[in-house]
C-alpha positions as CSV (number, residue, x, y, z in Angstrom):
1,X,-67.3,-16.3,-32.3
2,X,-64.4,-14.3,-33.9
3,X,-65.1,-11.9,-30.8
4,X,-64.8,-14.1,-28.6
5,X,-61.3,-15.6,-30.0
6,X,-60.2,-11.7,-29.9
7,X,-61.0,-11.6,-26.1
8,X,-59.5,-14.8,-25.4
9,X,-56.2,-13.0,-27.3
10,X,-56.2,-10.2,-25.5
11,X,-56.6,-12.0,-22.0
12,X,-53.3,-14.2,-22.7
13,X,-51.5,-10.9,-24.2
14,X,-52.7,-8.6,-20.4
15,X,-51.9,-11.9,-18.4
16,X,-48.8,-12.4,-20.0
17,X,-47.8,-8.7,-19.9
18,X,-48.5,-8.8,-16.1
19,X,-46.4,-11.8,-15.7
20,X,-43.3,-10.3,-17.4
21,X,-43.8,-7.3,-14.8
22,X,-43.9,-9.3,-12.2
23,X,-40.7,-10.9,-12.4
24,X,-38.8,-7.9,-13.3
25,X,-39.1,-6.1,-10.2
26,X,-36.8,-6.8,-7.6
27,X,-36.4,-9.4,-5.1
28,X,-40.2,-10.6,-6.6
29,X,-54.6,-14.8,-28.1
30,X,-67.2,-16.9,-33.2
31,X,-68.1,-18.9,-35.5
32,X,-64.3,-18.6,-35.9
33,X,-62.8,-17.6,-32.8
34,X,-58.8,-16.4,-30.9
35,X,-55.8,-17.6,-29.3
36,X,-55.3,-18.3,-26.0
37,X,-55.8,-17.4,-22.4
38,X,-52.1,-17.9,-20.4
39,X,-52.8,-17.1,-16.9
40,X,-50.4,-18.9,-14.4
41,X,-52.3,-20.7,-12.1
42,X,-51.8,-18.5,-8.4
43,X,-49.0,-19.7,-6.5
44,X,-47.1,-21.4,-9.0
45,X,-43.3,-20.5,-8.4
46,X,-42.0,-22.5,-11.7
47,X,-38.5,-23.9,-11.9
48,X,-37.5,-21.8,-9.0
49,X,-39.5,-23.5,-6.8
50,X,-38.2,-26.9,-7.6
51,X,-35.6,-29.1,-5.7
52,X,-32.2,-28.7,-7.1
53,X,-32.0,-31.5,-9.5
54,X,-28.3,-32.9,-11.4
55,X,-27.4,-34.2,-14.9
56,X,-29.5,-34.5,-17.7
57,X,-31.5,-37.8,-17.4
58,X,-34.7,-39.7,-17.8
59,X,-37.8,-38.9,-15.8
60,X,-40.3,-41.7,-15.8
61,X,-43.8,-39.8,-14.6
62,X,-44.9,-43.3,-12.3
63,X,-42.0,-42.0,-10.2
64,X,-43.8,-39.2,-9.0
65,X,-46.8,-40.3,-7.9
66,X,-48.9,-40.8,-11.0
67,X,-51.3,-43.2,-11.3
68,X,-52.4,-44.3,-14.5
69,X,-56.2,-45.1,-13.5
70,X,-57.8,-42.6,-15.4
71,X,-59.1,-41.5,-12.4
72,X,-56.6,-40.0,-10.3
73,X,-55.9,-36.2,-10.7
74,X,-52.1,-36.6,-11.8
75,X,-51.8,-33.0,-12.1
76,X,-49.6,-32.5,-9.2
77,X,-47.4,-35.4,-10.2
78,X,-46.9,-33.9,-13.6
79,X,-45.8,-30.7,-11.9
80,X,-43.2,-32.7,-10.0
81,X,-41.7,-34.5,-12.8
82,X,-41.4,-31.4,-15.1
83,X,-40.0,-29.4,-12.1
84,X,-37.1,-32.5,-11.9
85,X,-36.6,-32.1,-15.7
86,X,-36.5,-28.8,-15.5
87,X,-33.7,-28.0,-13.0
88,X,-31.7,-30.6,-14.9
89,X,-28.8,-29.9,-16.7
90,X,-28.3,-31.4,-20.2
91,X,-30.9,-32.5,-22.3
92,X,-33.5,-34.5,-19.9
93,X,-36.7,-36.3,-21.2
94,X,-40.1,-37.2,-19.3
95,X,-41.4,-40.5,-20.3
96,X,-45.2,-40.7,-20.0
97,X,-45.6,-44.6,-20.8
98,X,-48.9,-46.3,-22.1
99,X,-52.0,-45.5,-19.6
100,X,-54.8,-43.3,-19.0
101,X,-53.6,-40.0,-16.9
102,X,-56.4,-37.9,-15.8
103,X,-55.4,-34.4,-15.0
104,X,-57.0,-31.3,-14.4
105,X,-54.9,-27.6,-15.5
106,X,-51.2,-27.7,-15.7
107,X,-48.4,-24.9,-16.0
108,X,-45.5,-26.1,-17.2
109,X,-43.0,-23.1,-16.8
110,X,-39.0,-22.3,-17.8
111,X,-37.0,-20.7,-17.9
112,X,-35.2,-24.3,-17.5
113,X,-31.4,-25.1,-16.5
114,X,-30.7,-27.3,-19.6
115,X,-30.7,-26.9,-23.4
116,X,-33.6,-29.1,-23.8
117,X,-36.8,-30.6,-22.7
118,X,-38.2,-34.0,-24.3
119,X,-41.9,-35.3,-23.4
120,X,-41.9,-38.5,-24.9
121,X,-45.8,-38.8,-24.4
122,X,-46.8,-42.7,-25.7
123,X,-49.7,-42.8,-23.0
124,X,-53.6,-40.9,-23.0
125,X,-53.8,-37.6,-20.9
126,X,-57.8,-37.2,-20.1
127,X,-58.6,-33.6,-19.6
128,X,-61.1,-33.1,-16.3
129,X,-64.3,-32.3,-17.0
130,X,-64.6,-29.8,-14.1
131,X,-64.8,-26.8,-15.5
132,X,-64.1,-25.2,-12.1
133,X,-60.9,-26.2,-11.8
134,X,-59.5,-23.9,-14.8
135,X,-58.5,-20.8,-14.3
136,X,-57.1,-20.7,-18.3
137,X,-56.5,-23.4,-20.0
138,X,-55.4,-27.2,-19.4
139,X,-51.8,-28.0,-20.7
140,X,-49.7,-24.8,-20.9
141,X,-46.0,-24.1,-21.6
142,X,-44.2,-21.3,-21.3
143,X,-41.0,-19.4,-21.6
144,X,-39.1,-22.2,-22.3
145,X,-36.1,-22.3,-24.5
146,X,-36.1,-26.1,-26.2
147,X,-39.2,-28.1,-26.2
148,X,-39.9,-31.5,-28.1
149,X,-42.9,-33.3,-27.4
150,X,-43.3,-36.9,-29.5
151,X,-44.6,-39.9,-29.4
152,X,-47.9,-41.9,-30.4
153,X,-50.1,-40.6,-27.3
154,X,-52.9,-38.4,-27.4
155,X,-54.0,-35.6,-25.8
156,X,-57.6,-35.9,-24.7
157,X,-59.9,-32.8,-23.6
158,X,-62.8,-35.0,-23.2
159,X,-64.6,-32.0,-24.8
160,X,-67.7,-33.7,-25.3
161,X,-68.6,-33.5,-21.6
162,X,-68.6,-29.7,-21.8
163,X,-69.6,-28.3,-25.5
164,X,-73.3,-28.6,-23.9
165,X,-72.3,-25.6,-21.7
166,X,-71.3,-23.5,-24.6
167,X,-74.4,-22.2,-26.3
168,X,-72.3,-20.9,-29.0
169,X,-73.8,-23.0,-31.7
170,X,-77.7,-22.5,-30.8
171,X,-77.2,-18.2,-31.0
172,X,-76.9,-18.5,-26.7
173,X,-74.5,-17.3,-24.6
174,X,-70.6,-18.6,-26.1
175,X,-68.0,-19.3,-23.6
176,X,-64.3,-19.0,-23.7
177,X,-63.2,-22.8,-22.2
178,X,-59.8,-23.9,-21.5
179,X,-57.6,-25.1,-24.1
180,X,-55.9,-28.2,-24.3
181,X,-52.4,-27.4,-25.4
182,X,-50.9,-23.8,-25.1
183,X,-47.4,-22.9,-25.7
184,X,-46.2,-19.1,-25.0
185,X,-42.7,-17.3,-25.5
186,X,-41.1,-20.7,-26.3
187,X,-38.0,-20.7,-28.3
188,X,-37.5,-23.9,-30.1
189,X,-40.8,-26.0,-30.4
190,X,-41.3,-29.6,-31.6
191,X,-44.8,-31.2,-31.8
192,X,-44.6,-34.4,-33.7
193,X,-46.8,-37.4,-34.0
194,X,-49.2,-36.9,-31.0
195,X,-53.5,-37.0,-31.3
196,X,-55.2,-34.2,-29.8
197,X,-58.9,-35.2,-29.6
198,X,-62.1,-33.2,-28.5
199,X,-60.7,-30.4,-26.9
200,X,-62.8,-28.0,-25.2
201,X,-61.9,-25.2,-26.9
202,X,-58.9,-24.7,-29.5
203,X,-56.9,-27.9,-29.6
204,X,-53.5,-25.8,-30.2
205,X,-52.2,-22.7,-30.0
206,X,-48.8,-20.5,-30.2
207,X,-47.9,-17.5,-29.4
208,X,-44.8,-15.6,-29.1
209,X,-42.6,-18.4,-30.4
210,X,-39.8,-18.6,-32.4
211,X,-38.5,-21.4,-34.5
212,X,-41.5,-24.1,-34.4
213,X,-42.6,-27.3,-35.5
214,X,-45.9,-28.8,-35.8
215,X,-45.7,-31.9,-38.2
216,X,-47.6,-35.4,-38.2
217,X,-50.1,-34.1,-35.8
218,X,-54.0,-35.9,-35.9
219,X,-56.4,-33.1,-34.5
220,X,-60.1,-34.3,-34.4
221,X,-63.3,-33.2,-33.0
222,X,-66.9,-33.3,-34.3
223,X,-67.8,-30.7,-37.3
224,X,-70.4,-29.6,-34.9
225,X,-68.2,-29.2,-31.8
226,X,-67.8,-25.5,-30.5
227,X,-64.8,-23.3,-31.4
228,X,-62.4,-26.0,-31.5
229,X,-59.7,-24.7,-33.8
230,X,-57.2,-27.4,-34.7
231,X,-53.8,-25.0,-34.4
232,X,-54.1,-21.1,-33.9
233,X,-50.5,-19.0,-34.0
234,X,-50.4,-15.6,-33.8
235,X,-47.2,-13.4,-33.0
236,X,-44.9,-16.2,-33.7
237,X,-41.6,-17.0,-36.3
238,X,-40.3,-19.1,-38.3
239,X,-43.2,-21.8,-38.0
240,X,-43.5,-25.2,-40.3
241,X,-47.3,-26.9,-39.7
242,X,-46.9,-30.3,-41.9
243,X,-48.2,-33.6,-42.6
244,X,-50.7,-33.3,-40.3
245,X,-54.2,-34.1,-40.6
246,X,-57.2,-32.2,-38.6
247,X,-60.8,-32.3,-38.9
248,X,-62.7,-29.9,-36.1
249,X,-65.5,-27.6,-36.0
250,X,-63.8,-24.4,-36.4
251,X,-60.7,-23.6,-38.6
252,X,-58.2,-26.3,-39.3
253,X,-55.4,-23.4,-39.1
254,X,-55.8,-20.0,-38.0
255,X,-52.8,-17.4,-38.7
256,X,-53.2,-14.4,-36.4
257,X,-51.5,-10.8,-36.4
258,X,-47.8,-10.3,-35.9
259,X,-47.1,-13.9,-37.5
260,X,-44.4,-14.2,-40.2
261,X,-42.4,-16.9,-42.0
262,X,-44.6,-19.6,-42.4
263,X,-44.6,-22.7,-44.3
264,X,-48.3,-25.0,-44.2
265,X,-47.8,-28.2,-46.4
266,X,-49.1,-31.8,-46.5
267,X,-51.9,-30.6,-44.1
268,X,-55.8,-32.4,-44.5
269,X,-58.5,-30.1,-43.3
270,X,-61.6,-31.2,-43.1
271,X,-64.3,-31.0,-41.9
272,X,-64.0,-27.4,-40.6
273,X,-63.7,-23.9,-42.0
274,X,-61.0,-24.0,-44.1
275,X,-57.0,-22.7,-43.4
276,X,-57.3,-18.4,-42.4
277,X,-55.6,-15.6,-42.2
278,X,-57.2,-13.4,-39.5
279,X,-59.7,-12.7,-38.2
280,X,-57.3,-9.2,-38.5
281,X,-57.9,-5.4,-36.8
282,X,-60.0,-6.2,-34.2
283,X,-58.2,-4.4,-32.0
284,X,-55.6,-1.1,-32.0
285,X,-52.0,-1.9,-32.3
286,X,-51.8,-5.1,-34.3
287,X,-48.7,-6.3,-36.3
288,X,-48.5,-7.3,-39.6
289,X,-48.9,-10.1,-40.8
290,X,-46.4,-11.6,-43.8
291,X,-44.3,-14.3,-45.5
292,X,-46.8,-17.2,-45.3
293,X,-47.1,-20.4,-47.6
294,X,-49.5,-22.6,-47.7
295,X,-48.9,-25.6,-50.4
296,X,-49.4,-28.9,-50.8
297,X,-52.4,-29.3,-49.0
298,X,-56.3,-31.0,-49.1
299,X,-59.4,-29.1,-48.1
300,X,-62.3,-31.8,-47.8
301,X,-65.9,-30.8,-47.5
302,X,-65.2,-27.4,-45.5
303,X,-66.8,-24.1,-45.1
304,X,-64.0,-22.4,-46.9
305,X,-60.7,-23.1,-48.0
306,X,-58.0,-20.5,-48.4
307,X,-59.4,-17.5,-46.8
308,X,-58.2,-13.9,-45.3
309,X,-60.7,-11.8,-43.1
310,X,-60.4,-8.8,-42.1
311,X,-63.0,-6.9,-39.9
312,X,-64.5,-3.3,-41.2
313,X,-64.1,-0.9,-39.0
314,X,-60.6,-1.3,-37.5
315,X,-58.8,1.1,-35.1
316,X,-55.5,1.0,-36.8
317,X,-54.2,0.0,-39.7
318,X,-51.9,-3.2,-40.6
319,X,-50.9,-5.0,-43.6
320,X,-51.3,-8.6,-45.1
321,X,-48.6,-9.4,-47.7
322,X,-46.5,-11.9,-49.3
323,X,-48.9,-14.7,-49.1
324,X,-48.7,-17.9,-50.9
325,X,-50.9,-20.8,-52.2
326,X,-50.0,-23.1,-54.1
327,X,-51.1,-26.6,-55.3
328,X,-54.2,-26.8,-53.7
329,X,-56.6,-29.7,-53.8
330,X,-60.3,-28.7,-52.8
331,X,-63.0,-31.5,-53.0
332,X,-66.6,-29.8,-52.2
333,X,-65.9,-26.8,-50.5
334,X,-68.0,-23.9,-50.1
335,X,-66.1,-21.0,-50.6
336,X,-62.4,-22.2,-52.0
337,X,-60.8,-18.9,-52.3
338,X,-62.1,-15.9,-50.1
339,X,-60.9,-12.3,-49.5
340,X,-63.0,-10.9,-47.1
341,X,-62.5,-7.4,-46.0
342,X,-65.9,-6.7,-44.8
343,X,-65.8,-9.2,-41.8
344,X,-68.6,-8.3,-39.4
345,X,-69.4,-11.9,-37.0
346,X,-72.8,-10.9,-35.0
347,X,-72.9,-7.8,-35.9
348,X,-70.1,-6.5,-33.7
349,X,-67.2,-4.9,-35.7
350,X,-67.8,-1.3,-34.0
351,X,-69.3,0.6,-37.3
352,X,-69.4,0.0,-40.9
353,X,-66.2,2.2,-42.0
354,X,-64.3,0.5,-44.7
355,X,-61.1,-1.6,-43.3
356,X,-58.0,-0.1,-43.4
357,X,-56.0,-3.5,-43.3
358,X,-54.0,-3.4,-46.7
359,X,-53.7,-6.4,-48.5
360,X,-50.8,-6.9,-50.8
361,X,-48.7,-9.4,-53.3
362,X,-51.0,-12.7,-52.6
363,X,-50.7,-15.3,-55.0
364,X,-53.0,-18.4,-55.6
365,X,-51.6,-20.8,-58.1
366,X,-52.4,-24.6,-59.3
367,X,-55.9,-24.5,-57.0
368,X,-58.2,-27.3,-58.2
369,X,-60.7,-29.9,-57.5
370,X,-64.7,-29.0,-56.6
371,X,-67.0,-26.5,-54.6
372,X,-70.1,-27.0,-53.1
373,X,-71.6,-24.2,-54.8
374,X,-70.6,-22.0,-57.7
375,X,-69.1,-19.1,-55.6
376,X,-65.5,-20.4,-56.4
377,X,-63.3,-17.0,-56.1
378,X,-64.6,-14.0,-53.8
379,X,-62.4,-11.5,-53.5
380,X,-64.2,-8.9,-51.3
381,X,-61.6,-5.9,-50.4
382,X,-62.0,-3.0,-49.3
383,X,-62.9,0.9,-51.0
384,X,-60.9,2.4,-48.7
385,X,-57.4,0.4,-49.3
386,X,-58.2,-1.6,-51.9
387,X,-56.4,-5.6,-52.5
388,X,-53.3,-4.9,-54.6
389,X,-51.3,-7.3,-56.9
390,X,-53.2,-10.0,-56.4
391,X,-52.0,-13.3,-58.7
392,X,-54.8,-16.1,-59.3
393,X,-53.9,-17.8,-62.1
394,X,-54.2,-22.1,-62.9
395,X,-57.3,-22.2,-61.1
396,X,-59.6,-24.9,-62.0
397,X,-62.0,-25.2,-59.3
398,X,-65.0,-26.8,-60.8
399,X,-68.6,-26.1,-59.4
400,X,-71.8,-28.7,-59.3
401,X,-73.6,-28.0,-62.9
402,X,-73.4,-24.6,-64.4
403,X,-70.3,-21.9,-64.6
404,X,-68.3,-20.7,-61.5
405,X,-69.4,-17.4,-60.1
406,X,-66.3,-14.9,-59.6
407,X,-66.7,-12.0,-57.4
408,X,-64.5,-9.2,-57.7
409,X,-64.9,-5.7,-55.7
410,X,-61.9,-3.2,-54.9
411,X,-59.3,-5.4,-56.4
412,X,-55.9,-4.7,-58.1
413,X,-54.9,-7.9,-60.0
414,X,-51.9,-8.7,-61.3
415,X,-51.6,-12.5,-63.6
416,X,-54.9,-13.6,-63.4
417,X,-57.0,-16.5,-65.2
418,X,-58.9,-15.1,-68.3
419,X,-62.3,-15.4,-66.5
420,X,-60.8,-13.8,-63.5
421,X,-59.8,-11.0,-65.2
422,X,-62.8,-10.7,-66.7
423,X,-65.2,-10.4,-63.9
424,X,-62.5,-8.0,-62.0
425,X,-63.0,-5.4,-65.3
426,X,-66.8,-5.3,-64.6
427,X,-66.0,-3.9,-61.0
């Protein structure tokens, strides 16, 4: 599934690429899986096309033809109302009041006249269930400067309809289906107090961004629901995910390459597989990856809980470092702490060299609670560019019956735990 989140990364990094061309010339993002798909829908002009709007105001959506029947495609009503708010001036908002909105896939494009955009969302926005009608994903913004969306609504991909499709689960045929909420090359992002719920495919994801906000966010779909990551960010900065809660069938938080500056706290994952770094060198030409925390936060009955994966194999090399856990509360996961350099999903990770990702100056402090088995710390680097200063010390993770089993290959350790240390001297 990883594979398939790499070729959904790539597609939103060509499609994006080939819309930055465009406008320049004249007068014209598994069992885990990747970011997102951002294709513009064909014909979409963005705020150029729109009627020239005035001062800054409010934008109630009924005023544009919506219909809150849960029935009606709104999509094109949606499109009017952002295009309003978007050759505003000032600092307009789009109210969205209590009612079901059904809409099928939405581009929601700047660059905008005024400093800021608010989508007060209070209502239920119903994904459409025909898949025909995507050409990417559902709900995507992009190259905006200033974007708050808040409010007690939900965002609803009626996913359940579809995962049947995706054969992903039963070893058949996985599909890459559209996202529920993209945002691309947006500079200033708040997402605050919203429900996304059964999306098709990843609930969330970021990329490109600067300066972002994801904080008292419920993200739920079934444990067994296809590759629906709760948030995925990958070439973004200066990014705070907190208070949030998210419980999915994929990761609760995926970090991908060319991320930096990030701070993860108050966040409740479960179920799912755990809060990751990577999947990393899948493909040539990465970027780093570096300055991330991750504190404060509950891991309930997942897969893992604080893991970085990198595949074997990879085409160029990168670097993971300055990463930071701390005060970790794990109840009954099954791998707590994981390093895994020799990440191979289905068998396709092009060979079985040794990765070349380095992975430096990670520290896990103050992790505690239980693990569903007695694999509590794997730390699985590479021979080739082996983990280096690598702190794990305060860990009390406590296994069902019998000792903890630590396992330690091609790693450098810095302050370590007594029995950490120990089982890192017999490899």
């Amino acid at each position: 599934m990883m594979y398939l989140k790499s070729v959904a990364l790539l597609f939103l990094l060509v499609c994006t690429v080939n819309f930055q061309e465009a406008n320049s010339k004249p007068a014209a993002k598994k069992e885990d899986s990747p970011a997102a798909s951002a294709e513009a829908p064909a014909g979409a002009e963005g705020a150029a096309g729109a009627k020239k709007g005035g001062a800054a105001g409010t934008f109630n959506i009924e005023d544009f033809g919506v219909v809150a029947d849960g029935k009606t495609d709104n999509a094109p009503g949606f499109l009017k109302a952002w295009k309003a708010a978007c050759d505003a001036t000032g600092s307009p908002t789009i109210v969205i009041a209590k009612g079901d909105y059904l809409l099928g896939p939405v581009v929601f494009e700047g660059p905008c006249k005024g400093d800021h955009i608010t989508i007060q969302l209070d209502g239920t926005l119903l994904g459409s269930t025909n898949l025909a009608s995507y050409k990417s994903n559902w709900l995507q913004f992009q190259h905006i400067d200033g974007l708050t969306i808040t409010g007690t609504g939900t965002v609803d991909g009626q996913g359940a309809k579809t995962w049947p499709e995706n054969k992903c689960k039963s070893g058949g045929a996985c599909k890459v289906f559209p996202m529920s909420m993209v945002f691309a090359f947006i500079k200033g992002l708040t997402v605050r107090g919203i429900t996304s719920l059964n999306s098709k495919y990843f609930h969330i994801n970021v990329f490109s961004s600067e300066n972002v906000e994801l904080s008292k966010l419920t993200i739920t779909a079934p444990e067994d629901s296809p590759n629906t990551d709760g948030i995925h960010i990958g070439d973004d900065t200066n990014v705070t995910i907190a208070d949030t809660t998210i419980g999915t069938g994929d990761d609760c938080i995926s970090v991908g390459p060319g991320t930096s500056k990030v701070l993860i706290t108050g966040v409740k994952c479960g179920p799912g597989h755990g809060i990751s770094i990577g999947s990393l060198g899948r493909y040539a030409n990465e970027k780093d990856v570096s300055d991330i925390t991750v504190k404060g936060c509950t891991l309930t009955k997942t897969t893992n809980g604080l893991r970085i994966k990198t595949y074997q194999s990879n085409p160029t090399p990168l670097e993971v470092s300055k990463i930071h856990y701390e005060d970790i509360t794990m109840d009954h996961v099954t791998y707590p702490i994981i390093i895994d350099q020799q990440y191979c999903p289905n068998g396709k990770c092009g060979g079985t060299a040794e990765s070349t990702v380095k992975v430096v100056d990670i520290t896990y402090q103050g992790i505690k609670g239980t693990s569903a088995d007695a694999n509590t710390v794997v730390l699985r680097c590479s021979a080739k560019n082996p983990c280096e200063q690598i702190d794990v010390s305060g860990i009390n993770v406590k296994p069902p019956g019998g000792p903890a089993n630590i396992t330690c290959v091609n790693t450098k350790l810095g302050t370590a735990d007594a029995s950490i240390k120990s089982a890192c001297s017999e490899n």
